[in-house]
N, C-alpha and C positions, 0 to 999 in steps of 0.2 A: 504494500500500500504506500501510496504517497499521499501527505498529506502535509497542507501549505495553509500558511496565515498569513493575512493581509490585513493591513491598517488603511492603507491609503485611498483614495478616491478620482479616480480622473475617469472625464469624459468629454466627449467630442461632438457635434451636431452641424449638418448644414441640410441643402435639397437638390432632386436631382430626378425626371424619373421621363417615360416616353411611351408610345401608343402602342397596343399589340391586340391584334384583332377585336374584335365585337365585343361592347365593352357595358359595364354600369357603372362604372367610376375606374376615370382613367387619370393619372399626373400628368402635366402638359412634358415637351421633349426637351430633354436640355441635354442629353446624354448620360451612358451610366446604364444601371437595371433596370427595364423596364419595370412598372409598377403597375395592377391594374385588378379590379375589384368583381367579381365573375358570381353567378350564381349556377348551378346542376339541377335542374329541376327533375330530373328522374332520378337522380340520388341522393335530392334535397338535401341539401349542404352550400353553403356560400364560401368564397375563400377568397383571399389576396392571391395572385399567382405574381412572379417577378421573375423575368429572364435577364441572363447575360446579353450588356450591350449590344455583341458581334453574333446575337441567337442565332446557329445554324440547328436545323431539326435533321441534319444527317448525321449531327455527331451525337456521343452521349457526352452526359455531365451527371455532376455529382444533385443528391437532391439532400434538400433538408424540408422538414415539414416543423412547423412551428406551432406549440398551442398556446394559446394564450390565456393569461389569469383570469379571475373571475370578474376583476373592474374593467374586462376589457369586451364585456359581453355586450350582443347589441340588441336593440330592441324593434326589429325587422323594418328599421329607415335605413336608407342610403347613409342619412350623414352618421349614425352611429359605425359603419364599417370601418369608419377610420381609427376608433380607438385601437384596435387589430395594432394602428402604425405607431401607438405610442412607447411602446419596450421591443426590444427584443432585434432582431436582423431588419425586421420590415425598417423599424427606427433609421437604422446606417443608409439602405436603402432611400428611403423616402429624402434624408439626408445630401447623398450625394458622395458618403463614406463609404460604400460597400463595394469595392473598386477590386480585381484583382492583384493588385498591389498587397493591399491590407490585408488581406484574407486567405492571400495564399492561392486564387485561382478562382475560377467559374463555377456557379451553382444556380439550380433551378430553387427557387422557392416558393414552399406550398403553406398557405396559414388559413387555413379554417377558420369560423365564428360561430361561438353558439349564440343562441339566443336566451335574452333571459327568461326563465326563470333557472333553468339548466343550471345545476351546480357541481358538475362533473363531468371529464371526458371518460366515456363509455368506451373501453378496450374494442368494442362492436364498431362503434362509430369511427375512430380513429383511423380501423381496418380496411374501413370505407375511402377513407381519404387517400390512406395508401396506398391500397389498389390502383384506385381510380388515376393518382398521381403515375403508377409505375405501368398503366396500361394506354396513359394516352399524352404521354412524355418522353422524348428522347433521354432514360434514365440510365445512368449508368448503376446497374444492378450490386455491384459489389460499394457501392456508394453510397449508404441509405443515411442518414443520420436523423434523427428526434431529439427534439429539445423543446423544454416549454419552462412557465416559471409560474410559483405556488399551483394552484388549480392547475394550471399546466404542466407544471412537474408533476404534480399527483397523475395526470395523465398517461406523461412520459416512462415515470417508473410501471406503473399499471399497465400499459401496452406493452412491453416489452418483456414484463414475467407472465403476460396472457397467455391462454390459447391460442389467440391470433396468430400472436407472431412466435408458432412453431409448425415450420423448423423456423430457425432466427431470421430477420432480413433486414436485420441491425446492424450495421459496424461499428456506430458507435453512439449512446446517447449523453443530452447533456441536462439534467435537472436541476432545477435551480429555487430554494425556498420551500421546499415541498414536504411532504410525507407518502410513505407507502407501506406494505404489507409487509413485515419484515420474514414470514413466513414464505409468501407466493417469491420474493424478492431472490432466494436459494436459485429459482430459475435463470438469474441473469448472469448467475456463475459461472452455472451448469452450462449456458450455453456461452460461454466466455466474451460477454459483451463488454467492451469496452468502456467507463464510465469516468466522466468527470461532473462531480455534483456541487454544487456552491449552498454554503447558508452562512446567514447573521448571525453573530457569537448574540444578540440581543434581541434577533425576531421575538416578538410579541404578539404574531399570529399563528406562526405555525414554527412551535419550541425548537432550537436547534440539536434538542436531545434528539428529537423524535426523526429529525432528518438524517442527522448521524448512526442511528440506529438502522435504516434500513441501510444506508449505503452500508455498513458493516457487514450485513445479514449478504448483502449481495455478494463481495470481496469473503466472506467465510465461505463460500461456497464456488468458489470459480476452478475451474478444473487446472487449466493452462497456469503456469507460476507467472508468465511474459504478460497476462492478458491484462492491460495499463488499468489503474482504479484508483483515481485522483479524487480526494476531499479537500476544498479548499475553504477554512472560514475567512470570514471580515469580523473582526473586530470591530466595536462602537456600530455595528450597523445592525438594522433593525430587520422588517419585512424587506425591506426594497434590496434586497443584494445581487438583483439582476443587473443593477445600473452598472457596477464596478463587472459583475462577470461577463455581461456583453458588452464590456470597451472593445473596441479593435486595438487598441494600445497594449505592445506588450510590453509596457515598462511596468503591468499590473500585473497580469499575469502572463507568463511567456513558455508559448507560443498566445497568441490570442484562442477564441476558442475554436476558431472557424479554420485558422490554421493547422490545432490540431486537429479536428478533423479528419480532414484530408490528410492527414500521416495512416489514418486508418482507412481497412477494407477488410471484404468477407473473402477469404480463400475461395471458399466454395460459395455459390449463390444456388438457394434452394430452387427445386427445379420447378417450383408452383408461383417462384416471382420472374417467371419468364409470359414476355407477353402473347396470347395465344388469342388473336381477333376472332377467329372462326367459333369458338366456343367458352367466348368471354361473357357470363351472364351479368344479368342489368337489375338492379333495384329497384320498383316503382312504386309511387308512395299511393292506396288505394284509399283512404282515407283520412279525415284531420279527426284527432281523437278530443275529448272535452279536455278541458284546461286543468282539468284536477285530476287525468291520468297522462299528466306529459312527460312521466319518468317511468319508464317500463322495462321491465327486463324479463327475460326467461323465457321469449317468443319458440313457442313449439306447433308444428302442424301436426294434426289428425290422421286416420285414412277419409273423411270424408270433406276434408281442407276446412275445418275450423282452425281459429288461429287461437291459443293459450298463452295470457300472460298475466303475470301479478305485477300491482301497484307498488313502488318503495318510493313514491314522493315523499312520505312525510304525513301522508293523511290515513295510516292505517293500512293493513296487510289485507290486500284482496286477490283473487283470483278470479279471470272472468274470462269470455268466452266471445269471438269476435268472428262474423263468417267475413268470406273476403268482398262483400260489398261494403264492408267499414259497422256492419250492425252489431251492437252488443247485444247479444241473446241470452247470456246468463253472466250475475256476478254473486257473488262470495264471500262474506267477512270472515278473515281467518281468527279467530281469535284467543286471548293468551299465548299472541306470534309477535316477535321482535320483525321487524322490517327492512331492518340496518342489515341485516347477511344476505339478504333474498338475492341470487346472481341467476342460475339456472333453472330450466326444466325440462324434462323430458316425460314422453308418451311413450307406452309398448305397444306392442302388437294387436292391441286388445283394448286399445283406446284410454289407458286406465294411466 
């Protein structure tokens, strides 16, 4: 393990950004990353997409996908998308700082938005993104990188010890202010991901015990002795430690993080992150569900294609029963049931 403390603070800002196909919010061109605000409406998800200046679609490149915290959620207007641009890469971009120079080379970048009331990134969801990213992007497959900060850390670690992403199609993630599972976290060992995690010796929202604890749980469990797992605190710093850990400046931390990076790749790329158009299947959204079940999980089908899933919003543990023209035809209060662990479910053979 390595592990680094930091006192100091520097940061950097300017702007910068250009036009790239059919658009809902685009930065005018001045040169530099493209910048530009896109909606999927069959796989309902919004995202910033941002290409290398010289974008050629014959070459690959490196991708990174970014999630963002919770103060960065939007509330389905155009002008909330731009929160997305206030931390993180989109930041440097939008800037005018995110240059091959600083960064060590060329990268496609993918940042999602949830909407509020959302108070998590869903391993399910995320998988969406990065599919979608690595099926209709010149991606260089051995080149994946994830990074988010608080909620978006919680994401980052959480997609990465998921089912999703097995076999891995990580080379390397970057969390920042977070927490996770220090249990599920074994998996990120196991599958020797590479990690550099940043926290506030002072966070006051999410304790830097608690972030320390899972990167450990992950680094006690890595197979490979080579496989890099960097902790870095700040000192005097609080929630905010994304500002210092995404400087491009490496008189803070060196290599910056976008440099390191790019030091990392997958040997092997699993053979299900290759893209395959002919029998690449689509998501489509068949229904808007009521506002007090907009947190669902444990989506199972029938033989007779009912769809199954329980509520873990917060309003009580249910299970209810959904055909696919979006109709709820039966629900369920479970009760003397906690809500907080509800992840899965499954149906057998016999519909039970």
């Amino acid at each position: 393990m390595e592990y680094t403390n930091v006192s100091n603070v520097e940061r950097k800002v300017a702007i910068r950004h250009w036009i790239y196909i059919a658009f809902l919010f685009v930065y005018g061109n001045i040169s530099g990353q493209s910048l530009e605000f896109k909606t999927n409406d069959s796989l309902n998800f919004k995202y910033w997409e941002s290409l290398p200046e010289n974008y050629d679609p014959s070459k690959k490149y490196p991708l990174i996908v970014f999630l963002h915290g919770r103060g960065e959620r939007g509330d389905s207007t155009l002008a909330s998308s731009e929160k997305v641009l206030t931390w993180g890469p989109l930041r440097h971009v939008k800037n005018g700082d995110f240059t091959p120079e600083k960064v060590g080379g060329e990268f496609i970048i993918i940042a999602p938005q949830l909407d509020r009331p959302a108070s998590f990134w869903a391993p399910s969801s995320v998988d969406i993104v990065m599919n979608f990213a690595l099926n209709n992007y010149p991606i260089d497959h051995s080149r994946v990188y994830l990074t988010g900060l608080s909620m978006g850390g919680n994401g980052t670690w959480s997609y990465a010890y998921s089912q999703f992403n097995s076999p891995n199609k990580l080379a390397a993630i970057v969390p920042i202010a977070s927490w996770g599972n220090e249990t599920k976290a074994c998996n990120i060992g196991i599958r020797d991901i590479p990690v550099w995690a940043f926290h506030g010796m002072k966070d006051d929202l999410v304790p830097f015990d608690g972030g320390k604890s899972v990167f450990d749980a992950a680094e006690k469990c890595k197979k490979n002795l080579s496989t890099e797992m960097i902790f870095t605190s700040y000192e005097n710093t609080y929630h905010n430690s994304w500002q210092q850990a995404y400087s491009l400046s490496n008189k803070l931390d060196r290599p910056n993080i976008f440099t390191w990076m790019l030091s990392k790749s997958l040997s092997e790329v699993p053979v299900n992150n290759s893209v395959n158009k002919e029998k690449k299947s689509l998501l489509f959204k068949i229904s808007k569900l009521p506002s007090s079940l907009d947190e669902n999980s444990g989506m199972a089908f029938d033989t007779q294609s009912n769809l199954y899933m329980h509520n873990d919003s917060g309003n009580g543990t249910y299970l209810f029963r959904m055909n696919l023209s979006g109709k709820i035809e039966n629900m369920k209060k479970v009760i003397f049931a906690s809500n907080f662990d509800w992840e899965d479910m499954a149906i057998d053979k016999s519909n039970n």
